[in-house]
TILUM-236149 format. One line per field, with one value per residue: residue number from 1; x, y, z of N, C-alpha, C in turn. Coordinates in Angstrom, 1 decimal, m for minus. Example, Ala and Ser with C-alpha at 12.3 -4.5 7.8 and 13.67 -1.06 7.14 Angstrom:
BEGIN
i [1,2]
nx [13.2,12.8]
ny [m5.7,m2.2]
nz [7.8,7.1]
cax [12.3,13.7]
cay [m4.5,m1.1]
caz [7.8,7.1]
cx [13.2,12.9]
cy [m3.3,0.0]
cz [7.8,7.9]
***
This chain:
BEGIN
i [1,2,3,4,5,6,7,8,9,10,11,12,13,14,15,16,17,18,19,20,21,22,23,24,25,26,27,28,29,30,31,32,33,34,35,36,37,38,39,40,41,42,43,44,45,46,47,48,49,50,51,52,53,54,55,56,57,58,59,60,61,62,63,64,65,66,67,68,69,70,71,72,73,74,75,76,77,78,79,80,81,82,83,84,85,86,87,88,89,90,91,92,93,94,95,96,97,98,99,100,101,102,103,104,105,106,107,108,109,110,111,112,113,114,115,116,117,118,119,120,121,122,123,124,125,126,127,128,129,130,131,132,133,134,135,136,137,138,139,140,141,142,143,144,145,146,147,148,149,150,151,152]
nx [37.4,34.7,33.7,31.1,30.3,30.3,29.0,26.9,26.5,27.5,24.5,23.1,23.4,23.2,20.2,19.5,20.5,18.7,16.1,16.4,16.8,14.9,13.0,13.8,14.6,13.1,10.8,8.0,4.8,3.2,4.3,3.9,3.0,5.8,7.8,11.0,11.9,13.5,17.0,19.1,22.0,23.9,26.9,28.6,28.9,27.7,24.7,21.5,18.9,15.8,13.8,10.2,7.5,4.3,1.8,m1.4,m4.1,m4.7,m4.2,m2.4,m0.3,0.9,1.3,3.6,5.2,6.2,6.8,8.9,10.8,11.3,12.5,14.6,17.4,18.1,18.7,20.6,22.0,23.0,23.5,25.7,27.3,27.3,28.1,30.9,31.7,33.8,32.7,29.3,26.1,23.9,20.1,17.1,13.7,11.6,8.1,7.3,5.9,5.7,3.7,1.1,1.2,1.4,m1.0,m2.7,m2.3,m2.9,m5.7,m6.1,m5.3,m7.2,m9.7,m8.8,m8.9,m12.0,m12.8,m11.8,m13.3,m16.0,m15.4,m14.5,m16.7,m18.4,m17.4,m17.8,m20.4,m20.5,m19.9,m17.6,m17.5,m16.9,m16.0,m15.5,m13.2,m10.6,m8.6,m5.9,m6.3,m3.4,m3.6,m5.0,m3.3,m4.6,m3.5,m4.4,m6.2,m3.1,m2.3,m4.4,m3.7,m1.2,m1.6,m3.3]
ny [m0.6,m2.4,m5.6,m6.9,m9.2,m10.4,m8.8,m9.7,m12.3,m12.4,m11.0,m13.0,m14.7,m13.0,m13.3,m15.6,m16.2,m14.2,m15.3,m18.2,m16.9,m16.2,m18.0,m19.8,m18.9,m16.1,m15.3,m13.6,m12.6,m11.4,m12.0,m12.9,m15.5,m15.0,m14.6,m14.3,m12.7,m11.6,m10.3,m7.2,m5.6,m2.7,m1.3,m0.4,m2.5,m1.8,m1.7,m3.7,m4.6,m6.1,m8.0,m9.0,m11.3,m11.7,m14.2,m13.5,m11.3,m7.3,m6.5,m8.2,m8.2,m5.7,m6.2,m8.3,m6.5,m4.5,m6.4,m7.3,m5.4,m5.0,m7.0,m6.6,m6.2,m8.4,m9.9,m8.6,m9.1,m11.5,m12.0,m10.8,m12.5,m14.8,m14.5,m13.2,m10.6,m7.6,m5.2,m5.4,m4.9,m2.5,m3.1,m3.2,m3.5,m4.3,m4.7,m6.8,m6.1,m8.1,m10.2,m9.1,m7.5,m9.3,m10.6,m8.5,m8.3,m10.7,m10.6,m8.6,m9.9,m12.0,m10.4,m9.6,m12.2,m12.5,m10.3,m10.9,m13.5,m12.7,m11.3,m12.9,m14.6,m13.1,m12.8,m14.8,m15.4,m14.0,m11.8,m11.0,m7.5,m6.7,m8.2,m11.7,m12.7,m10.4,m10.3,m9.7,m11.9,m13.8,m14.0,m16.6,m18.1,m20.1,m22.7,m23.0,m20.5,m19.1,m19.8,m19.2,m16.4,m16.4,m17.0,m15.0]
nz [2.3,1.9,1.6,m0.9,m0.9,1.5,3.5,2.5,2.9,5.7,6.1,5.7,7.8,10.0,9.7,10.0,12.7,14.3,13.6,14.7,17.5,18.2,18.4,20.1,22.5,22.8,24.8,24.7,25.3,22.8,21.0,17.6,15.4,13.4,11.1,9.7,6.8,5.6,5.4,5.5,4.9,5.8,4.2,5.4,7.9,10.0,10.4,10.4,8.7,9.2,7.8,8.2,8.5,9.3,10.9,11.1,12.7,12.3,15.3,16.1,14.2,15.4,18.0,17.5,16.6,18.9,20.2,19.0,19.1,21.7,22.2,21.4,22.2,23.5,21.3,19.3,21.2,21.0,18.2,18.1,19.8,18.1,15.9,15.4,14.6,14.7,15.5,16.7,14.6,14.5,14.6,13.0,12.6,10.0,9.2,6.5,3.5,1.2,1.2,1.3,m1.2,m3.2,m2.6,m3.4,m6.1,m6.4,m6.9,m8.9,m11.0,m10.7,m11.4,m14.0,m15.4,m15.5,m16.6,m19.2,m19.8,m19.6,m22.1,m24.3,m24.2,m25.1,m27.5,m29.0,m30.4,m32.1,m35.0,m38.4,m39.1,m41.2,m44.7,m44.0,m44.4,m44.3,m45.1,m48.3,m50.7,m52.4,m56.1,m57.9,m60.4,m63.0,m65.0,m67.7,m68.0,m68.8,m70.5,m72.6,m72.3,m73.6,m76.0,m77.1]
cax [36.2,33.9,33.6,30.0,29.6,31.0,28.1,25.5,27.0,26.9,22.8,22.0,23.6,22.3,18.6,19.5,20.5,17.9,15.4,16.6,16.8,12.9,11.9,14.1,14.7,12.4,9.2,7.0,3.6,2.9,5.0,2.9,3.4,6.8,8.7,12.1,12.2,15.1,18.0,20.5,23.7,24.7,28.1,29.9,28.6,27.2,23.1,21.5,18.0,15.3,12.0,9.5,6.3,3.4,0.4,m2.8,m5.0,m3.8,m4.1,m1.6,1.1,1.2,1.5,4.5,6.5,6.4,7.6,10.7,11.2,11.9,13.5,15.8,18.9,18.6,18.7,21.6,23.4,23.1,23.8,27.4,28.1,27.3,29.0,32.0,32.4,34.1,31.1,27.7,25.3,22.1,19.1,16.0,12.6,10.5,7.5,7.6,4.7,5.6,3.1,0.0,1.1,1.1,m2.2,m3.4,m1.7,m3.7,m6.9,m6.1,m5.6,m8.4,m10.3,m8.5,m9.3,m13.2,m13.1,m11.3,m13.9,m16.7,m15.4,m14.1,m18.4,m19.5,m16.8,m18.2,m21.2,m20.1,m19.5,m17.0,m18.2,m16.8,m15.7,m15.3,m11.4,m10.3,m7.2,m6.0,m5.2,m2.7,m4.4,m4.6,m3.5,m4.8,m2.8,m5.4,m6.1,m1.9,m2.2,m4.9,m3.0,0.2,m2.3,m3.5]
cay [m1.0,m3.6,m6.6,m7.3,m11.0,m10.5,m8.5,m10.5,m13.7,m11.9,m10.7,m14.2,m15.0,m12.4,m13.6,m17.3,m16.1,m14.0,m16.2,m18.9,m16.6,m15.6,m19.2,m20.9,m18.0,m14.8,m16.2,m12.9,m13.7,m10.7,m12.6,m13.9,m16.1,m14.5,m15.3,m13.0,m13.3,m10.9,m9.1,m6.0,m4.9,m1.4,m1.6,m0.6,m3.7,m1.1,m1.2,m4.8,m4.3,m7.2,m7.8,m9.9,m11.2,m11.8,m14.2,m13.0,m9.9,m6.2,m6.3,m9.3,m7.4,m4.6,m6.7,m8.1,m5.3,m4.2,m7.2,m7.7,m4.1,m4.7,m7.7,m6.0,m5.9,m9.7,m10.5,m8.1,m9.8,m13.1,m12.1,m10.2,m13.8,m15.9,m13.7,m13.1,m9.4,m7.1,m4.4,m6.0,m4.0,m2.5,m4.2,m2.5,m4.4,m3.5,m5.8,m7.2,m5.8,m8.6,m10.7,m8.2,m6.7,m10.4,m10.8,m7.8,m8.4,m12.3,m9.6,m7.9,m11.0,m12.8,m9.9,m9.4,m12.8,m12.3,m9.5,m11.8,m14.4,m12.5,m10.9,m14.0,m14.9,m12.1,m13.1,m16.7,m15.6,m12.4,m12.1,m9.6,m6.1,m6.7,m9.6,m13.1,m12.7,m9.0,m10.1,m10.1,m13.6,m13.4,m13.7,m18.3,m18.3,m21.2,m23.1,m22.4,m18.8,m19.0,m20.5,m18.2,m15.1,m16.3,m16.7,m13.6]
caz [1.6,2.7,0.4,m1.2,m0.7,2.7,4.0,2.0,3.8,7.0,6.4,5.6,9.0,11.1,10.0,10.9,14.5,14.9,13.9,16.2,18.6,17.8,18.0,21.4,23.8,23.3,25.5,25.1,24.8,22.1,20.0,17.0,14.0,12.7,10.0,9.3,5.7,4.2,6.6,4.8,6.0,5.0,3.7,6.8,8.4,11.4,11.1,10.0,8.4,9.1,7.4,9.1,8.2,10.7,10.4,12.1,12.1,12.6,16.5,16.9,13.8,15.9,19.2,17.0,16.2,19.9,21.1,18.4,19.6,23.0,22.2,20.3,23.0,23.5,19.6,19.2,21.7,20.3,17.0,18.3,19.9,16.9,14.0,15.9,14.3,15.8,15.5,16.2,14.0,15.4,14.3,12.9,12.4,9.4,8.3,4.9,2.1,0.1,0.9,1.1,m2.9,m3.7,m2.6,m4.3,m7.6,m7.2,m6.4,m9.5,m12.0,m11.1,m12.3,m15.5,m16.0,m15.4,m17.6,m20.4,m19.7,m20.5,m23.7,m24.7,m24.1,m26.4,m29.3,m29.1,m31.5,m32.8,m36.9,m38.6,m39.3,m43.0,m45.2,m43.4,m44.6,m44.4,m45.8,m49.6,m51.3,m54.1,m57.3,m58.4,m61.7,m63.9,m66.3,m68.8,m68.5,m68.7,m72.0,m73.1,m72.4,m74.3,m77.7,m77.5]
cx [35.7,33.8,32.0,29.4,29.7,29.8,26.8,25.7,26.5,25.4,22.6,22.0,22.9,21.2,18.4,19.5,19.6,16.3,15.3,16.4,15.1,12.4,12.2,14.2,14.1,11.0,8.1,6.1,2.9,3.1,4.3,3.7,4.0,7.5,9.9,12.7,13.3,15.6,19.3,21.0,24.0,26.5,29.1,29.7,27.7,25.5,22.7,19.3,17.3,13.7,11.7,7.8,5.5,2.1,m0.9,m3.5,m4.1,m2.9,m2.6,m0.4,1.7,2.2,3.2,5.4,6.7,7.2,9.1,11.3,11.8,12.9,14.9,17.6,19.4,19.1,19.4,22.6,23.6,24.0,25.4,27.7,28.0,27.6,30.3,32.6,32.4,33.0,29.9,26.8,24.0,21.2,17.7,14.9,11.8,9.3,7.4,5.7,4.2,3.9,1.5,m0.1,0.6,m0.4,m3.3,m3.4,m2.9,m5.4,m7.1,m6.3,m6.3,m9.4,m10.3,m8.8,m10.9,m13.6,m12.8,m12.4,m15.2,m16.5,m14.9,m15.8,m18.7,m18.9,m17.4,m19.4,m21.3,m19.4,m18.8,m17.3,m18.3,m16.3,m15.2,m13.5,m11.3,m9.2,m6.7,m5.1,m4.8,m3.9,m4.0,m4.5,m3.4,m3.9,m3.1,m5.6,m4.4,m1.8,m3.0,m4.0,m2.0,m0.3,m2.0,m2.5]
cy [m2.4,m4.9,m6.9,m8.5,m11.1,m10.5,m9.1,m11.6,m13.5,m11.4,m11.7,m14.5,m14.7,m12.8,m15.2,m17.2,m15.5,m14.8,m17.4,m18.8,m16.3,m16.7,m19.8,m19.5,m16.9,m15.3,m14.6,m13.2,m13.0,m11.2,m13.5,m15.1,m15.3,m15.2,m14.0,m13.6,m12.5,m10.3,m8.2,m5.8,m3.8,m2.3,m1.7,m1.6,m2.6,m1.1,m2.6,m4.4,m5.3,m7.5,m8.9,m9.8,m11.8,m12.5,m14.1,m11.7,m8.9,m6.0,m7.2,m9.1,m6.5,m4.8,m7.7,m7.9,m4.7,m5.5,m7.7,m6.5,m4.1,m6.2,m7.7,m6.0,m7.0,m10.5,m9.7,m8.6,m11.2,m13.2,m11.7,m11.6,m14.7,m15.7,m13.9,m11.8,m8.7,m6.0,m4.9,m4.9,m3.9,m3.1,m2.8,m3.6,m3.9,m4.9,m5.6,m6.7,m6.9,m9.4,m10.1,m7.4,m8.0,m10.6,m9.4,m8.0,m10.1,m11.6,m9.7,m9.4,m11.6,m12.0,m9.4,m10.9,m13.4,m11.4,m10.1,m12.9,m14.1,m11.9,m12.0,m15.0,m14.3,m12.3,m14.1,m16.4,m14.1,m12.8,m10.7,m8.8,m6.0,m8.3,m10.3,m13.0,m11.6,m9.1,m10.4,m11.2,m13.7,m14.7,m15.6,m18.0,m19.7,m21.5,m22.5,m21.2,m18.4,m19.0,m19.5,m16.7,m15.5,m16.1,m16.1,m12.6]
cz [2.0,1.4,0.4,m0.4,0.6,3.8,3.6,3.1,5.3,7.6,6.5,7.5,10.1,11.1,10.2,12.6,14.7,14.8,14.7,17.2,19.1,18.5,19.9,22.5,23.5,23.5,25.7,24.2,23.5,20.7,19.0,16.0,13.3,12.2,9.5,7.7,4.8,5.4,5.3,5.7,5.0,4.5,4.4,8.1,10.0,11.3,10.1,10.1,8.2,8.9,7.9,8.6,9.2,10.2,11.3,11.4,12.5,14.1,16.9,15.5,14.7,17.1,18.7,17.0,17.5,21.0,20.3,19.0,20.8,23.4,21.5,20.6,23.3,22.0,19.2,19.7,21.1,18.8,17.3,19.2,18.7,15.9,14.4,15.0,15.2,16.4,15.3,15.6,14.8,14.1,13.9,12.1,11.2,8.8,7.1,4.7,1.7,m0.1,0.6,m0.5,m3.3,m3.7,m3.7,m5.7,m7.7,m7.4,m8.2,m11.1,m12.1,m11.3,m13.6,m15.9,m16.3,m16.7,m18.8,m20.8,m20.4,m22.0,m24.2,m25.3,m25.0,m27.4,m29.6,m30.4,m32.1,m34.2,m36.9,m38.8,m40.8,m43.5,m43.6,m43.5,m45.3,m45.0,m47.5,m49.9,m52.7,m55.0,m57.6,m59.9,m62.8,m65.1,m67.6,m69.3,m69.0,m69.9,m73.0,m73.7,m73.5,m75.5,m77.9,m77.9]
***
């Protein structure tokens, strides 16, 4: 059985060498504004899962993901010299979401706070439909009427 922390330790690793290796030795020109922001390791340390984020338009993600692709045998070997396990894991590329939900999600709030904005506008001179204070207020009872009642 493989130890947890073991293979956590070992993803962080693998996405240190391979981004190193991203940055000083893979010279293709396809290669955009990448960032390898999370790597997994199954459990049996054999396949090493690496998200990557890309900044540009579609044409130069694409151009990307075909060039981590084919750099895939050089940035394998790197990684099986600089771990020093005895099974180098294969490598699989996936781009990261995260940052494209994010953007939608900031999409999405700055229209829930438009919408808030104006209703917030129409309360501004808007009156209750019934009493001013819909709510009941226990009953003040005066010294006096206090006094009264006991006469009686």
């Amino acid at each position: 059985m493989v130890d947890v922390a073991r293979a956590r330790k070992l993803a962080v690793r693998i996405r240190e060498v391979v981004a190193s290796t991203l940055e000083m030795q893979v010279k293709d020109p396809r290669l955009g504004m990448v960032t390898i922001t999370d790597a997994k390791l199954t459990p049996d340390l054999r396949e090493a899962t690496l998200y990557y984020t890309v900044y540009g338009s579609d044409e130069e993600r694409q151009a990307t993901a075909m060039a981590l692709e084919s750099a895939k045998g050089v940035l394998r070997a790197q990684v099986g010299k600089q771990t020093g396990v005895r099974y180098t894991p294969s490598l699989a590329f996936i781009a990261d979401v995260v940052p494209e939900t994010a953007g939608r999600i900031e999409e999405l709030l700055a229209k829930a706070r438009e919408e808030d904005a104006k209703v917030h506008e129409q309360a501004e001179g808007a009156s209750p439909a019934g009493d001013a204070d819909p709510y009941r207020v226990p009953r003040v009872v005066d010294e006096a009427d206090d006094e009264a009642d006991d006469d009686a």
